[in-house]
N, CA and C of each residue as an Amber inpcrd file, in Angstrom:
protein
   150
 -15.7130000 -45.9920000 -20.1090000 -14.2690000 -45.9990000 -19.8810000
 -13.6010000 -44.8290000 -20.6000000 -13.8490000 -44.5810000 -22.0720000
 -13.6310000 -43.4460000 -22.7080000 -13.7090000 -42.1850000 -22.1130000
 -14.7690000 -41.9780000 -21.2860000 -14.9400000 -40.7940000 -20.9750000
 -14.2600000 -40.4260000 -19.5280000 -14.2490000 -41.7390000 -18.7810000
 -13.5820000 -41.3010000 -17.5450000 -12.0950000 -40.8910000 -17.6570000
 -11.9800000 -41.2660000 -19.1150000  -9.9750000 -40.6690000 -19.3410000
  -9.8890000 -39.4620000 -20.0610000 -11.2470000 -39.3720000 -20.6850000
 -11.0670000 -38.0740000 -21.2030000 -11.4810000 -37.1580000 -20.1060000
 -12.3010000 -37.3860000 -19.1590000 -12.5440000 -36.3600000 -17.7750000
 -10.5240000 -36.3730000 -17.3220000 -10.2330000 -37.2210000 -16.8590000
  -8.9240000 -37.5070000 -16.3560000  -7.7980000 -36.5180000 -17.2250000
  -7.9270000 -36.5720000 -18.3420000  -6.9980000 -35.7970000 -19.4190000
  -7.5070000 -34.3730000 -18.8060000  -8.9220000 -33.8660000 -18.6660000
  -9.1330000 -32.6040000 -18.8090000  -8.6780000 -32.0440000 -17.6760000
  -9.1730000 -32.7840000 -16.1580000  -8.4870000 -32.4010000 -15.1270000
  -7.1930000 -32.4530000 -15.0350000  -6.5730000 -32.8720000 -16.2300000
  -4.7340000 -32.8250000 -15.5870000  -4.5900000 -31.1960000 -16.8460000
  -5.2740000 -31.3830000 -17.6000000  -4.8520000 -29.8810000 -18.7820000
  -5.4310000 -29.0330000 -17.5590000  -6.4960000 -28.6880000 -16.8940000
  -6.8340000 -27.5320000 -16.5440000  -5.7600000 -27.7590000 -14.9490000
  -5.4860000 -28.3380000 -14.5680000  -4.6850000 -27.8170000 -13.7260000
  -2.9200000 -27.2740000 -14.2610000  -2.8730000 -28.2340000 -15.5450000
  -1.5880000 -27.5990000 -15.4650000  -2.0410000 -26.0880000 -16.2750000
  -2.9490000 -25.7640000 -16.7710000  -3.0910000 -24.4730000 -17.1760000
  -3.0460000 -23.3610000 -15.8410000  -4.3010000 -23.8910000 -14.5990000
  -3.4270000 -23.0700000 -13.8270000  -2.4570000 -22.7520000 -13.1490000
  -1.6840000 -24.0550000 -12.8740000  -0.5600000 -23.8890000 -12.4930000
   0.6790000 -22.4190000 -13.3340000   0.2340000 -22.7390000 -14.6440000
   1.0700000 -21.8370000 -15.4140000   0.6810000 -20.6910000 -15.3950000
  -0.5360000 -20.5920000 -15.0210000  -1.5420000 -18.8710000 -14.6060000
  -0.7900000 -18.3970000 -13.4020000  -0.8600000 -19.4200000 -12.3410000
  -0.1420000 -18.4370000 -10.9570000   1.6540000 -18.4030000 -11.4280000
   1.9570000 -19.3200000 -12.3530000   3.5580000 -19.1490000 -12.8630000
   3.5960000 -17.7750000 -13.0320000   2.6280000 -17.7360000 -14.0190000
   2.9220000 -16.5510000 -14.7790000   2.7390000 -14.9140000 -13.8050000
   1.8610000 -15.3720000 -12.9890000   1.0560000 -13.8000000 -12.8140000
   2.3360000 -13.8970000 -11.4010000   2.5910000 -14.6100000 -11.1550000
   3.8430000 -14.2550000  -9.7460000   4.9150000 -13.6490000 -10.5140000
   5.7160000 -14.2330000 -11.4170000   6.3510000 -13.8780000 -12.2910000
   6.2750000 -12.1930000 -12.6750000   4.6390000 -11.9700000 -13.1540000
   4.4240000 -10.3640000 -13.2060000   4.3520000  -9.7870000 -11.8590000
   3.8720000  -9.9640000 -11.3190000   4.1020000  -9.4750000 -10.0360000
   5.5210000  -8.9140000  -9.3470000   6.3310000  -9.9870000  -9.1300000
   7.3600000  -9.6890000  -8.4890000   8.0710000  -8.8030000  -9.8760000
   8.4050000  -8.6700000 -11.3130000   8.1590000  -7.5630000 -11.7000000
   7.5310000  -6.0830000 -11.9120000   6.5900000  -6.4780000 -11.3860000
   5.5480000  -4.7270000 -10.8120000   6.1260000  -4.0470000  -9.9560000
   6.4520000  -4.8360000  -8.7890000   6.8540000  -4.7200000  -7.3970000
   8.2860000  -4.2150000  -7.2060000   8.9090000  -5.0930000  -8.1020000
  10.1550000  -4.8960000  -7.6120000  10.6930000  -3.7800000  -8.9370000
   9.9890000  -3.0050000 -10.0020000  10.1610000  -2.5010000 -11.2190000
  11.4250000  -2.9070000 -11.8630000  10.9040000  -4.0360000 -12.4020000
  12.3740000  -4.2160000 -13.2800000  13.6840000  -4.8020000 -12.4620000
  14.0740000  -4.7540000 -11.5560000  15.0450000  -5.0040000 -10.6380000
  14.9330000  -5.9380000  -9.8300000  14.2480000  -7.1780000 -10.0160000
  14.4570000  -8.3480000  -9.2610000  15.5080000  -9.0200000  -9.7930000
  16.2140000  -9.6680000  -8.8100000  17.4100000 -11.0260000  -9.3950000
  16.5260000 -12.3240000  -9.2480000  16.8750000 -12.7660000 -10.2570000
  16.1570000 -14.0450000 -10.8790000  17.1870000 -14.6740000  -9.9840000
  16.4740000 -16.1570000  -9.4690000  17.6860000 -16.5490000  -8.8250000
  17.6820000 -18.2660000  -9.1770000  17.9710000 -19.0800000  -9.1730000
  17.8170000 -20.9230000  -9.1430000  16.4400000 -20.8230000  -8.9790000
  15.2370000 -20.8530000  -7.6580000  14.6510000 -21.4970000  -6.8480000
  13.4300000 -20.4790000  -8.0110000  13.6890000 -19.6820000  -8.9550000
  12.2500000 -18.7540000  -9.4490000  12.0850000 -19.6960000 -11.1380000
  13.5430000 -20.5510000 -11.2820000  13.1250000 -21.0050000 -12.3600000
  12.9680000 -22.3250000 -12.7540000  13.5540000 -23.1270000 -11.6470000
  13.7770000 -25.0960000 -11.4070000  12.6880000 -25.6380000 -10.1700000
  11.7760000 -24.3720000  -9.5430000  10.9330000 -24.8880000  -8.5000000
   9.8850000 -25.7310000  -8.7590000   9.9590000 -26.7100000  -8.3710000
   8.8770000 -28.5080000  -8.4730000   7.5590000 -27.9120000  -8.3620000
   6.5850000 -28.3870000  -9.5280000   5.0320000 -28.4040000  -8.7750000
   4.7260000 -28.4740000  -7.9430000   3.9310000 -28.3460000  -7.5890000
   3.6340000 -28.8510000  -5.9850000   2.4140000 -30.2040000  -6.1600000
């Protein structure tokens, strides 16, 4: 039982880690792209997990 929650814990840390990996690297991205000059807008900083 122990272990099936600690599997359960790990699969919810490693997804929210990548979730915060594609946060992040879109985030750099549309900074690369757009150099410096994107408008941040509502929907880049309150958008739901999926």
């Amino acid at each position: 039982m122990m272990r099936l929650v600690l599997l359960l814990l790990l699969a919810y840390a490693l997804s929210m880690l990548c979730f915060a990996a594609i946060k992040v690297s879109s985030v750099l991205m549309a900074e690369i792209f757009y150099g410096g000059a994107y408008r941040w807008g509502m929907d880049d900083a309150t958008s739901p997990p999926i």
